[in-house]
BAVO-640346 format. One record per residue (C-alpha): residue in three letters; y, z, x. Coordinates in pm, 1 decimal. Layout:
<rs>
resn=ALA&yy=Y&zz=Z&xx=X
...
</rs>
This chain:
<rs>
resn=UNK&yy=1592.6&zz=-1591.8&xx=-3281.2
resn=UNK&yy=1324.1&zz=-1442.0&xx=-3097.1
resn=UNK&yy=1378.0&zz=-1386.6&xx=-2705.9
resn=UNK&yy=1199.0&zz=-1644.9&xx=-2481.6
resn=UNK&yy=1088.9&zz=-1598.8&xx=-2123.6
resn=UNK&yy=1278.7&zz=-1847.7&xx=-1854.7
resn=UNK&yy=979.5&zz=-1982.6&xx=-1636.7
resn=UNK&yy=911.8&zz=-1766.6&xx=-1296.2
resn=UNK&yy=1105.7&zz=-1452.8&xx=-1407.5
resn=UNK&yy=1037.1&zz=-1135.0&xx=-1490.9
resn=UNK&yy=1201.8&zz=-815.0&xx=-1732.6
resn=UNK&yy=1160.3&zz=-457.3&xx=-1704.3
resn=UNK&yy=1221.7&zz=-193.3&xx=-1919.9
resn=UNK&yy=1195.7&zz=213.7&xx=-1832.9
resn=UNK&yy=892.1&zz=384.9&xx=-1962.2
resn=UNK&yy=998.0&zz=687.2&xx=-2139.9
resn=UNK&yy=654.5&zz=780.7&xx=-2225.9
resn=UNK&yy=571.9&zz=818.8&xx=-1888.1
resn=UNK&yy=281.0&zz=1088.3&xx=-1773.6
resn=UNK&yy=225.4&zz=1147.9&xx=-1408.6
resn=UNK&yy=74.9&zz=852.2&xx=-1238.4
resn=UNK&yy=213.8&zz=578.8&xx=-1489.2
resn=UNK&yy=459.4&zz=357.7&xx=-1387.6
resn=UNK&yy=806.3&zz=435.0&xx=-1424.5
resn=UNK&yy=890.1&zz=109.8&xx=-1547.8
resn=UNK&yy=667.3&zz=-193.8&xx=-1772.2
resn=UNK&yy=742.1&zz=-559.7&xx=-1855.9
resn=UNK&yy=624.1&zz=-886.2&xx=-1839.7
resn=UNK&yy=668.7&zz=-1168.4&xx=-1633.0
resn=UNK&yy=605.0&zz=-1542.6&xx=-1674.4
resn=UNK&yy=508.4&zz=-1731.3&xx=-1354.2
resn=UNK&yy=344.0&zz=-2114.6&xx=-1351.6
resn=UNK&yy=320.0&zz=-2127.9&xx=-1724.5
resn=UNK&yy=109.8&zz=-1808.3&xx=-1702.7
resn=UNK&yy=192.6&zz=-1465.6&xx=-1869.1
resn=UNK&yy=151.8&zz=-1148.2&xx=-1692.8
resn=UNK&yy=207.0&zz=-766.0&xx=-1743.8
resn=UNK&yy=485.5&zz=-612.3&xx=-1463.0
resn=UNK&yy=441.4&zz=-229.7&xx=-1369.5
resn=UNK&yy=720.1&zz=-121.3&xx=-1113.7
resn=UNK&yy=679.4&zz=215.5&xx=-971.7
resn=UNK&yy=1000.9&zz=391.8&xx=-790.7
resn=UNK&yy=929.1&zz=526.1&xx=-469.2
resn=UNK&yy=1095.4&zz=678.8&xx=-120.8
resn=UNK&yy=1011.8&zz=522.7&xx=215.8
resn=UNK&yy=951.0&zz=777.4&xx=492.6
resn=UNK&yy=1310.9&zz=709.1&xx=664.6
resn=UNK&yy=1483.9&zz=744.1&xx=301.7
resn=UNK&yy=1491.3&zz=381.5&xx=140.6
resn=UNK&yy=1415.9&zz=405.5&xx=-222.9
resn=UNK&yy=1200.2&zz=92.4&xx=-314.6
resn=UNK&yy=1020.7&zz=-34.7&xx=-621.3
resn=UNK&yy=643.0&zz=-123.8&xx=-590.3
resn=UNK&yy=524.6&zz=-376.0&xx=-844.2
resn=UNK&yy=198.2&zz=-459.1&xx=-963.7
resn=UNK&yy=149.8&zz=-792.6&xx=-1192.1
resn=UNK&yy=-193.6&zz=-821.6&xx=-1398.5
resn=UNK&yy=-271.0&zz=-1164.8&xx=-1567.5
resn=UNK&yy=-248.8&zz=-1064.8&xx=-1960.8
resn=UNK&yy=-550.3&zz=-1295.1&xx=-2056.5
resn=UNK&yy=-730.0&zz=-1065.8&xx=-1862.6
resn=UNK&yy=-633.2&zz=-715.9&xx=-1958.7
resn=UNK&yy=-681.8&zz=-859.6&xx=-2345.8
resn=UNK&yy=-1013.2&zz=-966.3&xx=-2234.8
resn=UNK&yy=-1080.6&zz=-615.6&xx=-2112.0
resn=UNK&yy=-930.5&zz=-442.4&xx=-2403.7
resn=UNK&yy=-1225.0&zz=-683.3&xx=-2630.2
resn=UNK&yy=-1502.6&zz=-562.0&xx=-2437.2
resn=UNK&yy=-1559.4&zz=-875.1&xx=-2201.2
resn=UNK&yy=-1456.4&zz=-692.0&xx=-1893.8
resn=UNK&yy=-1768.4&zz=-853.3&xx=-1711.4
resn=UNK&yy=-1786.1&zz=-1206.8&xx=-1774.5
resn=UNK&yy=-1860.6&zz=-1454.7&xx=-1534.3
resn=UNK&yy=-1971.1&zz=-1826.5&xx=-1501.2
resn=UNK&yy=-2320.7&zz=-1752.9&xx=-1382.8
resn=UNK&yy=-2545.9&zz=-1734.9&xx=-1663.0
resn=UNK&yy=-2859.3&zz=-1618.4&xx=-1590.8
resn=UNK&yy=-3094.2&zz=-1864.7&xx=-1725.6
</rs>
């Protein structure tokens, strides 16, 4: 049985593969019925407080990117 998302949560898993300004950790989330990607990147506050920093990109997007349609928009031009 294949694992399925609870609606508004999120998982992360450590990036192994990890080169200098990737995130240290990658998932997905699902929030209102939509699907996004989750980067979470570990950090140090100036007093000492380590934090995570998160970053959530809708996926329809990024695979709209990845296919080359990076700049579509509603206005057509004639």
């Amino acid at each position: 049985m294949a694992y399925e998302m609870k609606p508004n949560t999120a998982s992360l898993f450590k990036n192994d593969n990890r080169e200098k300004l990737q995130p240290h950790n990658k998932g997905s989330a699902l929030i209102d019925g939509k699907e996004y990607w989750v980067s979470g990147w570990e950090n140090q506050s100036a007093n000492g407080v380590e934090y995570q920093s998160l970053k959530f990109q809708l996926k329809e997007l990024t695979d709209a990117k990845k296919q080359g349609f990076s700049d579509m928009s509603d206005d057509v031009p004639y």
